[in-house]
N, C-alpha and C positions, 0 to 999 in steps of 0.2 A: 326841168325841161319846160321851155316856155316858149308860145308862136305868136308873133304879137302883126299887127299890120303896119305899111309903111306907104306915107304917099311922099311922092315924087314933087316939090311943091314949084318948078318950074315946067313941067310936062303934066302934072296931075296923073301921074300913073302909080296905080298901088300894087303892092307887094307884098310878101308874107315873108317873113321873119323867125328863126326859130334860135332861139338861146339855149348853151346846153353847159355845162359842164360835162370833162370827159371822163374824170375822176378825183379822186378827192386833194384837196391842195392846189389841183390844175388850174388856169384862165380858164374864163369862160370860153367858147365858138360862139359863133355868128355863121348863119348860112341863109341865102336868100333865095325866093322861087317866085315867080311870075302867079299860083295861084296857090289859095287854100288848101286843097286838096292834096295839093303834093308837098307844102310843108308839113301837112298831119301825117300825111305817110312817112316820112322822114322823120316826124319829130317819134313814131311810134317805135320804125324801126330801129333808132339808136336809145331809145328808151330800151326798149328790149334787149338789145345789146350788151348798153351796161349795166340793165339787171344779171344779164349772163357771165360778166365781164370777158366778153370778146367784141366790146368796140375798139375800132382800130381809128384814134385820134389823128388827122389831117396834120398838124403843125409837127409831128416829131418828127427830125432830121438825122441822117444815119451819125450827123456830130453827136446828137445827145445818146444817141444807143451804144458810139463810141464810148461816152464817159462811163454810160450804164457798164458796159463789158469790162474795163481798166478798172472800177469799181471793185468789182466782182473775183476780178485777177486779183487786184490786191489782196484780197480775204481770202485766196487761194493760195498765196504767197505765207501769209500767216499762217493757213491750214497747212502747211508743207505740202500741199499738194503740188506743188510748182515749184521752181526755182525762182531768184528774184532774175537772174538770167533773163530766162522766158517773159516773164513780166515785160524787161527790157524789152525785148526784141518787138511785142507786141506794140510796146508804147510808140516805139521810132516805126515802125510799119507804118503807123496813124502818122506820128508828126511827120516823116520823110517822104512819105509816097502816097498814101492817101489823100491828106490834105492840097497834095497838087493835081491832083486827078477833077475833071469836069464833067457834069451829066447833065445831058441834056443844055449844053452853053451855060451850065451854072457850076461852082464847089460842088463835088460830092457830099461835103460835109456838111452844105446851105440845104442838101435837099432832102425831100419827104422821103419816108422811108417806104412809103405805099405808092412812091411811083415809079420806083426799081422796077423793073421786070427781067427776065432770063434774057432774054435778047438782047433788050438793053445793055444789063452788064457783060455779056459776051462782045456787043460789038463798038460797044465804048471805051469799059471801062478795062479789060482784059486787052482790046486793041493799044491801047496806054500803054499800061502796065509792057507789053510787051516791044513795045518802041524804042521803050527807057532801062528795061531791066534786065537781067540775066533768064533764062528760063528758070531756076530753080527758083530764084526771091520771085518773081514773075506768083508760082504757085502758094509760097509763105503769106505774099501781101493778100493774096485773093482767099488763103485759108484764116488769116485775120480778121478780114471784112467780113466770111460766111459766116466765124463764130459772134461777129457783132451783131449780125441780123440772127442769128439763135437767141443771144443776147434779147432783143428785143422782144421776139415770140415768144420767151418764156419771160417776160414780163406781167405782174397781176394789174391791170388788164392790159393783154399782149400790146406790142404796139405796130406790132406786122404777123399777119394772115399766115402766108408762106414764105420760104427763104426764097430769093432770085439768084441766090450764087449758087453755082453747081463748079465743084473742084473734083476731080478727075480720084476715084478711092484710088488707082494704083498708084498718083504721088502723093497719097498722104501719107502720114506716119501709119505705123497700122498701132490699133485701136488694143488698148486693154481684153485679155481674153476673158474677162470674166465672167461672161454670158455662155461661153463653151465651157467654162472651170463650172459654170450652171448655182453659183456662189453657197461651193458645198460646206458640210461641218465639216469635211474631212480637211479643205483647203484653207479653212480658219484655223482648226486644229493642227496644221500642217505650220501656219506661219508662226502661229505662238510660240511651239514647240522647235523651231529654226530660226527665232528671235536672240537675239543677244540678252543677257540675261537681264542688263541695267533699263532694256527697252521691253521686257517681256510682260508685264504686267499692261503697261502704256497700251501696249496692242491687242493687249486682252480687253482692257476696258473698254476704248474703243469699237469692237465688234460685239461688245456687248450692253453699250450705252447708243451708240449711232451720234454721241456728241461730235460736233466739228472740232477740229485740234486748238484752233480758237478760244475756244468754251473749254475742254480737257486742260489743255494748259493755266488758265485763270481758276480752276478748282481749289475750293480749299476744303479743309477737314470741317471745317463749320457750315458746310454746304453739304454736307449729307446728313441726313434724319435717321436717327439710332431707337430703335426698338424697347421700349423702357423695359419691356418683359426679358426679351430673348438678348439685347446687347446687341442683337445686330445691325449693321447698315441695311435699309431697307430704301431709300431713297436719295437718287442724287437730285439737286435741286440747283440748276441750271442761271447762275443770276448777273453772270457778266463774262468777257473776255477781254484778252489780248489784242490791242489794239496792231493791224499793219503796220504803219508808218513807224508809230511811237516805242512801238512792244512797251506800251504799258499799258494797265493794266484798266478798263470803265466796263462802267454799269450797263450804257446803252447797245442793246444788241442789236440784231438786224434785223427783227420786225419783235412786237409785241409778242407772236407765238413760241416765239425765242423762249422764256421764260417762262419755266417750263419744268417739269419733276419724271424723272425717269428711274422704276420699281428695279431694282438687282435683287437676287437670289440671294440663298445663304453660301453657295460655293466664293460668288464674289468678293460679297463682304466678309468670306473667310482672310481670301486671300489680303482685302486691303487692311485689312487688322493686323494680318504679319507684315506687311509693307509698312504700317506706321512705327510699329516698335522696333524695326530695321534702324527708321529715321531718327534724326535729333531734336527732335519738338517742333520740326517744322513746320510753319501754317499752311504752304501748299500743296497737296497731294503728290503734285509730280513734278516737284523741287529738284533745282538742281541738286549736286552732293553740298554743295554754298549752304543751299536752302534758297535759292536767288528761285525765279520764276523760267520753265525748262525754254530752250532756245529750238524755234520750230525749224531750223534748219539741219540742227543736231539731230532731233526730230526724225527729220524725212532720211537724211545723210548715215546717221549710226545708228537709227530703228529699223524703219517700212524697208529702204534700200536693200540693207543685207539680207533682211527679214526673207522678203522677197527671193533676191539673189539662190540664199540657201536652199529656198523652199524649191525654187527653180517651176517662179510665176512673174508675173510682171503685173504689179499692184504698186498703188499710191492708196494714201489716210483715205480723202475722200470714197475711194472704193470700199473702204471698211464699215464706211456709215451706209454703203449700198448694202452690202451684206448684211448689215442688222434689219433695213427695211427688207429684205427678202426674206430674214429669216421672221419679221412677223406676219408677213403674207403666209409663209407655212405655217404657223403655226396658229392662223383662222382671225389674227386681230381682223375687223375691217378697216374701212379705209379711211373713217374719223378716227378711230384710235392711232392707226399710225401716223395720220398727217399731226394730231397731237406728239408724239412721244419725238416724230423727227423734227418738231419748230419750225413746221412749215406754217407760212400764215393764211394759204389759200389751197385747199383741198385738192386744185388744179395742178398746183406742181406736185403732187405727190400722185395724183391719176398718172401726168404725162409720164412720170419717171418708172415706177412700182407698177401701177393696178392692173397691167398687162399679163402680170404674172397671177392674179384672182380667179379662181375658176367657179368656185359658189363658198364667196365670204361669210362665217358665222363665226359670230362674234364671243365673247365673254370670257367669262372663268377667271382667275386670279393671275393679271397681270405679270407679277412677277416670278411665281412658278413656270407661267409659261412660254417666259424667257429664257429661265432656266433650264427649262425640258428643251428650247430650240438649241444650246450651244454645249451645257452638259459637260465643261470641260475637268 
């Protein structure tokens, strides 16, 4: 952060200056003010800011928080948690209807994300929309756009404040009941148990590691740490995935925190010690029957889907990794330990998503017993 002075050398008028960076990798800003005092004020309060990380950068346009969100889908698509469908549908949303849309006489796509407002997009950009499109894609395009400004908000550091899109809850889809399922043992125990047998382990791991399907998938047997005393597995050790596009297989995860060591019981490592001598010396944990690396669509399609179906709940993978952070919330981790064990790389998303559920966090005790004492199976 730097405020520097500026004269005018055909008026002789001076000025104040202040240079920032908004985060790391970013361009610099540039913001100018008629006096001293009110660049220091500024230069403190966005000092402040991104010590907090909630400054909210002037140049990001609702295009880059589009990439952000498609980014994000993608690894969703990997994770099973989506279909590549969906993906679709989102992608043309942006390229066919958004991209023609204007605010304010500019691209939606050219413009700041901080200068949306509710009115705004009610009486522009939903005026649009509604000119050109059916009522029902009318609500799809505008629940696209909301999830891209969440997108945004839940960027480390945000890149917008509040959402300005408000879509009506009774057309939206309705929302995973998991928060009423209250993310029981019984409901975990429930799905294991009404898993397919070839999928039943996968789901166990899963609610019991909180890995992304991503990371679960690219596991291999030399990625867990074995107990020289006891023989057992006592640690998986978290150190690449499955790439979307390629479905193969790198090392580069999605933040540093990625990378990462998460403690299992003896129940667990019971069970994957009979899963290995099942297999035929294969290097991947959760190998096809080939031995080939498992397919996240199979995955989502002949695992969670039925899983679900049988159990008679409506859950996706990604929900599985919610139930592991809820089950360290009960069971007193606090809130550095679990933004550790989930690979989060800023405490912040793990507050937004979990910490709601804290009532007086105490911490300690042997990590992986008290894993084992949350799930018990």
């Amino acid at each position: 952060m730097k405020v520097t002075s500026k004269t005018d050398r055909r008026t002789g008028t001076k000025s104040w200056q202040v240079i920032w960076t908004p985060k790391a990798g970013a361009s610099r800003k540039f913001k100018q003010f008629p006096t001293k005092a009110e660049a220091d004020a500024f230069a403190n309060k966005t000092s402040s800011e991104i010590h907090n990380r909630t400054h909210i950068a002037d140049s990001d346009t609702v295009g880059a928080a589009a990439q952000i969100f498609l980014d994000e889908q993608r690894e969703r698509v990997s994770d099973g948690d989506i279909s590549p469908k969906e993906f679709s549908n989102h992608e043309a949303r942006i390229r066919l209807h958004l991209a023609e849309l204007t605010y304010d006489g500019k691209p939606l796509l050219e413009t700041q994300l901080t200068e949306l407002t509710i009115n705004g997009v009610k009486k522009q950009i939903a005026r649009q929309l509604k000119q050109r499109l059916a009522a029902k894609t009318c609500v799809h395009v505008l629940t696209t756009l909301k999830q891209i400004c969440d997108a945004a908000i839940a960027e480390d550091p945000p890149l917008l404040a509040t959402n300005p899109v408000k879509v009506s809850a009774a057309k939206q889809k309705g929302k995973a009941m998991l928060e009423k399922e209250n993310f029981s043992h019984d409901l975990a125990a429930r799905l294991v148990e009404c898993a397919p047998a070839a999928y039943r382990l996968h789901i166990r791991f899963a609610i019991q590691t909180g890995l992304r399907t991503s990371e679960q998938r690219a596991l291999r047997w030399s990625d867990l740490t074995i107990d020289d005393d006891t023989g057992h597995y006592t640690l998986v050790n978290v150190r690449r995935k499955i790439q979307p596009e390629t479905k193969a297989e790198i090392d580069v995860l999605k933040s540093r925190a990625g990378y990462r060591s998460v403690p299992i019981d003896v129940s667990l490592s019971n069970a994957l010690k009979a899963h290995k001598l099942a297999q035929n010396n294969f290097d991947h944990i959760f190998a096809t029957s080939e031995g080939g690396v498992g397919d996240g669509d199979n995955w989502r399609n002949r695992g969670i889907v039925k899983a679900a179906k049988a159990a008679g709940v409506k859950i996706n993978w990604r929900e599985l990794r919610h139930y592991f952070a809820s089950a360290l919330v009960k069971q007193s981790f606090d809130k550095w330990q679990i933004t550790k064990l989930m690979g989060h790389e800023s405490i912040k998303t793990t507050e937004d998503h979990y910490l709601h559920w804290i009532d007086d966090p105490e911490a300690d005790a042997a990590a992986a017993i008290k894993i084992g004492q949350a799930f018990n199976f």
